[in-house]
N, C-alpha and C positions, 0 to 999 in steps of 0.2 A: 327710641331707635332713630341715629340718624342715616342719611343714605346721601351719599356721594359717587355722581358719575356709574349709577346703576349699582354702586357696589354696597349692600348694607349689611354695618356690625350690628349686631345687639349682646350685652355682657351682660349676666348678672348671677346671685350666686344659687347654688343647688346644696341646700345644705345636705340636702339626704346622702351627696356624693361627695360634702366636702371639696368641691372643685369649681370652677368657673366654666360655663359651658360658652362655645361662638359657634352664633352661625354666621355663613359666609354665602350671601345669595349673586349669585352672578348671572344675569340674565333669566331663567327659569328654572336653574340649576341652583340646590341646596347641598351645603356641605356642612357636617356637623364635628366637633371635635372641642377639644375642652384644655384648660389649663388645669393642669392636676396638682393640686397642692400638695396632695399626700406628698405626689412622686418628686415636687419641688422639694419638701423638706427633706426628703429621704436623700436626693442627691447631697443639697447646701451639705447633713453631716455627713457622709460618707467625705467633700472635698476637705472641710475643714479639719478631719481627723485624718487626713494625711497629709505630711509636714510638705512643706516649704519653704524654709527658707530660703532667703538671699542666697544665688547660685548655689544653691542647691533645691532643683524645682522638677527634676527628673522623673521623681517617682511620682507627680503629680501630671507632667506632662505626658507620660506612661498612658497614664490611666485615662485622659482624656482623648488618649489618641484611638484607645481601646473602644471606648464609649461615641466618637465619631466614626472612627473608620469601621468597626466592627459591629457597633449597632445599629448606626446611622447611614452606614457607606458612605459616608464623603470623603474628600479626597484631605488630605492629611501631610502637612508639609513642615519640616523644619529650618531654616537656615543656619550660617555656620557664624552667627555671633559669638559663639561662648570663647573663641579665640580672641576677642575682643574683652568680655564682660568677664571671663573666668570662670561663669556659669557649667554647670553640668549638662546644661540642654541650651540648646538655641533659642530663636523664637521661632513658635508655632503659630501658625496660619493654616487654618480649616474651611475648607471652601463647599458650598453648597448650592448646587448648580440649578443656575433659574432657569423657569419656563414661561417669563415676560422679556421682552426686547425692549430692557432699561438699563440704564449705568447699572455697576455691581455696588454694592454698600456695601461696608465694614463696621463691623463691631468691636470695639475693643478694648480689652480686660485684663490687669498683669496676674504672674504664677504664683509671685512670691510673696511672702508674708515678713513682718517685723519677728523680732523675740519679743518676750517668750512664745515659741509658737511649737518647742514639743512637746511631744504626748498633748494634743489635745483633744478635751472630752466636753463633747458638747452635752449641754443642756437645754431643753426643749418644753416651755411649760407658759399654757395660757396663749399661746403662740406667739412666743416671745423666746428666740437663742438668745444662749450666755455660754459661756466657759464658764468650768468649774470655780473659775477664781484664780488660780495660781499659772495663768497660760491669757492670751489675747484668744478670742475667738477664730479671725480669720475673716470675718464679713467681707474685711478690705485685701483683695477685693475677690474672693472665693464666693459671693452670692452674686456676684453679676457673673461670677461661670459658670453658677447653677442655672443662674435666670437663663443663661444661649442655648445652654444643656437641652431645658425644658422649650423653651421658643422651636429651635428643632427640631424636637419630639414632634411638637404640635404640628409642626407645619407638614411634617412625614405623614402625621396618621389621617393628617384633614385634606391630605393632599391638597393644600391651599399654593396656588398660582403664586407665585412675589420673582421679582429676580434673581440674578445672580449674587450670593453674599459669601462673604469673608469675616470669617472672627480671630482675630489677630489678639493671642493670647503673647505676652512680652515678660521677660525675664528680668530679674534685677530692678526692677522699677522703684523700691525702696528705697534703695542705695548709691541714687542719683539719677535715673530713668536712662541706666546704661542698656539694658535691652533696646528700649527705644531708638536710643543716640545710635547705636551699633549696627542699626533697622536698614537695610537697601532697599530704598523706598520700589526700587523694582520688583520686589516677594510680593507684594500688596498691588493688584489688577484695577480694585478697588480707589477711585480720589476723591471719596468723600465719606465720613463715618465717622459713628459718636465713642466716646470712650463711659464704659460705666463705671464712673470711679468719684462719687459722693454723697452728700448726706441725704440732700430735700431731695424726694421726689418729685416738686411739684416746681425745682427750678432749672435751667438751664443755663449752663457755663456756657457764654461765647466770648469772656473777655478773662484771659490771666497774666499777672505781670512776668515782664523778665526778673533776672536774677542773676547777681554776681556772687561770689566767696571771695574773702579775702584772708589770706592768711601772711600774719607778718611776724618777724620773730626780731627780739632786742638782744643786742649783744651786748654785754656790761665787763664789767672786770672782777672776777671773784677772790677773795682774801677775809682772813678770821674776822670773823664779826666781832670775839672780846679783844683780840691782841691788838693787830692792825686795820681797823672798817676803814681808815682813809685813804688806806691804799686800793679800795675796792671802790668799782663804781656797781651800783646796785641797778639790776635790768628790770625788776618786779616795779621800783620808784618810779624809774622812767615810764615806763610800760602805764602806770595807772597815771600820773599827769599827763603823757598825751593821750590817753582812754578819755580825760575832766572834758578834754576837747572834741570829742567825737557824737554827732549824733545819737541818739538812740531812742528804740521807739515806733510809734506812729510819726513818721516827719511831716506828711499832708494827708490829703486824704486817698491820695494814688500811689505813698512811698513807706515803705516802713523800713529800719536800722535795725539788727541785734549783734551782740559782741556774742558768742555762745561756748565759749571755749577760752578760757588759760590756762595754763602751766606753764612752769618753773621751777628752778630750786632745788636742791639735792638736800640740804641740812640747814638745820634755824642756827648751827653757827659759822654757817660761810657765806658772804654777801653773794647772792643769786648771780654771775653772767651769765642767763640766758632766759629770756623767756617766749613764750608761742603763745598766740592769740589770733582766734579765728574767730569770723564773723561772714554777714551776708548781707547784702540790700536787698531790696524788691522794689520793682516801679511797674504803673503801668503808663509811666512817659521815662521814655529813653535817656534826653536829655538829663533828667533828675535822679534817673538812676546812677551816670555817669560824673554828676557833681558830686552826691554823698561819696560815692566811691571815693573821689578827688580830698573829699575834704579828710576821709580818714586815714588817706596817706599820710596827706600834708600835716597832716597835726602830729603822728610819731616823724616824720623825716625834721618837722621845727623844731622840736624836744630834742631828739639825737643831735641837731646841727647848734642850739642854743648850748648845750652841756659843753660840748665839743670846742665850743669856742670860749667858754669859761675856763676851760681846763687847758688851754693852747699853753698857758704859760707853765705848764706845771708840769713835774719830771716823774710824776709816779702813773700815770695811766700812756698806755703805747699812741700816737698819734693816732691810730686808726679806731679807736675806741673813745666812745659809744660808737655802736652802728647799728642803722636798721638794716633788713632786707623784707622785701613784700611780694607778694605775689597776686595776681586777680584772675582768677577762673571763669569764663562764663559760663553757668550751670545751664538755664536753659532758657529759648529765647521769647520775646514778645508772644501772646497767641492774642487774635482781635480776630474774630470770624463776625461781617454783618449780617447787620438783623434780617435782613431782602436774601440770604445766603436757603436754599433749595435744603438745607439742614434744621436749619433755625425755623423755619417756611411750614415743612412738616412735621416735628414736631410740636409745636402749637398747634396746626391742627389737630393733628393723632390727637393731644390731650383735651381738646373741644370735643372731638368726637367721642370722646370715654367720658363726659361731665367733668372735666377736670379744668382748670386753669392753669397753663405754665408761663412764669417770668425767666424771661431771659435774664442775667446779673453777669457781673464779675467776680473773679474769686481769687482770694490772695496768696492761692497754692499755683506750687508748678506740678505739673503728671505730663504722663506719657503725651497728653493731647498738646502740648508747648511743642514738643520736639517732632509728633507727625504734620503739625502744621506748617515746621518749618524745613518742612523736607517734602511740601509738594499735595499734602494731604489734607484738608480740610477736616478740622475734627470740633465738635463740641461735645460738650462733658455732659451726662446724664448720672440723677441720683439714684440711687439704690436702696438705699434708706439705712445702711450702717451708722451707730451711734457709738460717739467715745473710742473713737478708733486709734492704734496703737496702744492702750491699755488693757487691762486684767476687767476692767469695766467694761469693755465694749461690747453690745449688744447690738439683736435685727428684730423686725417684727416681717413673719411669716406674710401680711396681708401687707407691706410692702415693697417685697419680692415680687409678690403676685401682682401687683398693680405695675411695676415695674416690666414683670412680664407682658401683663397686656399691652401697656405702651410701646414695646418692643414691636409685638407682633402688627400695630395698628401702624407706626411709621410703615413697617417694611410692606405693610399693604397698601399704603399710601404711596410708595414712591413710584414719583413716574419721572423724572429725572432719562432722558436722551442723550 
């Protein structure tokens, strides 16, 4: 057991009850109360057997509004994103009112799910979820809304002291972290909180790259492939000599390139004019994000501009062909929260004080915590422990969710944040 500032945890398990008991001793006062695993796994399949997908996240948002405001009594709030995102529901934010005089923290977990996610039928064995196989489970991220689910219980029945919090559940996050993007950083009281959205539980995200898309399309000239092909300029041709020139890949050790998308072509006997090709960078240096970008212009706009001037003299293609057109989205931006950060600070302890070790790392994904941090919010990522996520493979282990939980409830009794 260790003890901090008069406050002492001690964890460990009861098998006769199946559950983790805490106590929480605050000056000569004992309080006792437990994380219930049964009642963790009962929640995780009760969420993940009811669907979500991509905007459409209602009937899960329903249900949790049911389960805070009507079991829990907290206060229970939507916003009006879906006119934004095209969602059925907005984002929810559930607030649960402290009885310490600390900043409020935030929790935060999105609604939605990838496909295949209907009808899904969990399985439960060893303690160990799966899906039956022909569906994704939903781990990601439906066991860090069971993990808040049960964090709350706890804190209601132990009447455990902690501040003011917020668990900011987000819509669309699949589908480019449009909930997020759509978020009026004013709904959130909260400006500082983790996101539970990955694999180690035993790491912490405080560093993820930006990230561009590019989508650019070749304009060619289409005519019969057996009668007339001379008369056709071919956009598939072009399209893949200036692809020969384009990064791809891991480019250093802070940038990675993918083309992840072509098409073209209506029939194998008419030269192709048109083709689409999308792709994305990632950096987590700016500068180097914005060269690869540069460079996979530049190599279809040299290709288009090389043909174009071979063909100036020639009477069968219209002057304005070949052509590119490109476009650069930025999907979402830099997140860098440091190590000295009152987030990063107590989490490492929290996991000292449970015997655990946590590293801080970087991670080559973008999530919801890119876009709260750039919109005023300070967020780092916590694991969950989902495996294989977005497939028919993906799986969780019960013991840790529960570790997950305890971590949970050990930051928010750790924060002393003014």
């Amino acid at each position: 057991m260790r003890c901090l500032n008069w406050h002492c945890w001690s964890l460990w398990s009861d098998a006769s009850q199946n559950d983790h008991l805490l106590f929480v001793i605050n000056g000569l006062e004992m309080k006792r109360t437990r994380i219930n695993r049964e009642r963790l796994k009962d929640t995780f399949i009760r969420l993940a057997e009811t669907e979500s997908p991509s905007r459409h996240e209602s009937e899960l948002a329903a249900l949790l509004s049911q389960i805070f405001s009507t079991e829990l009594g907290a206060e229970v709030s939507f916003d009006d994103s879906s006119i934004e995102t095209g969602s059925d529901s907005g984002n929810m934010v559930v607030r649960l009112e402290g009885s310490r005089p600390v900043k409020p923290l935030f929790f935060n977990a999105h609604l939605d799910t990838v496909e295949p996610c209907r009808s899904v039928k969990v399985s439960f064995m060893n303690g160990v979820f799966k899906s039956q196989g022909d569906t994704i489970l939903g781990a990601d991220d439906k066991a860090a809304i069971a993990i808040l689910i049960e964090v709350a219980r706890v804190l209601q029945e132990g009447q455990i002291e902690h501040g003011p919090l917020e668990f900011l559940f987000t819509v669309c996050e699949e589908i480019g972290l449009l909930g997020a993007k759509a978020l009026d950083p004013a709904f959130l009281e909260a400006d500082a909180g983790y996101a539970l959205d990955s694999t180690d539980i035993n790491k912490l995200f405080n560093k993820a790259p930006a990230a561009v898309r590019t989508e650019i399309r070749v304009f060619g000239k289409a005519a019969h492939a057996g009668i007339n092909p001379e008369a056709g300029i071919n956009a598939i041709q072009l399209a893949a000599r200036a692809l020969a020139g384009v990064p791809q890949g891991r480019i250093d050790e802070l940038t990675t390139c993918n083309t992840g998308v072509i098409r073209g072509g209506t029939a194998t006997n008419i030269v192709p004019d048109l083709v689409e090709i999308k792709g994305e960078v990632r950096s987590h240096d700016e500068k180097m994000l914005r060269k690869v970008q540069d460079q996979i212009l530049a190599a279809f706009h040299k290709e288009i501009m090389e043909v174009r001037a071979r063909n100036s003299s020639g009477k069968e293609a219209p002057p304005s062909l070949p052509r590119v057109e490109s476009e650069v989205f930025n999907d979402y931006p830099l997140m860098r929260v440091p190590e000295d950060h009152p987030l990063v600070v107590t989490a490492k302890e929290a996991a000292s004080q449970l015997g655990r070790s946590m590293e801080s790392v970087a991670t080559g994904g973008g999530s919801d915590a890119n876009i709260l941090n750039s919109k005023g919010k300070a967020t780092v990522i916590l694991g969950v422990g989902m495996q294989n996520v977005h497939s028919t493979e993906e799986y969780i282990l019960l013991d840790d969710m529960t570790a997950t939980a305890e971590l949970v409830l050990q930051i928010i009794h750790n924060w002393h944040e003014k």
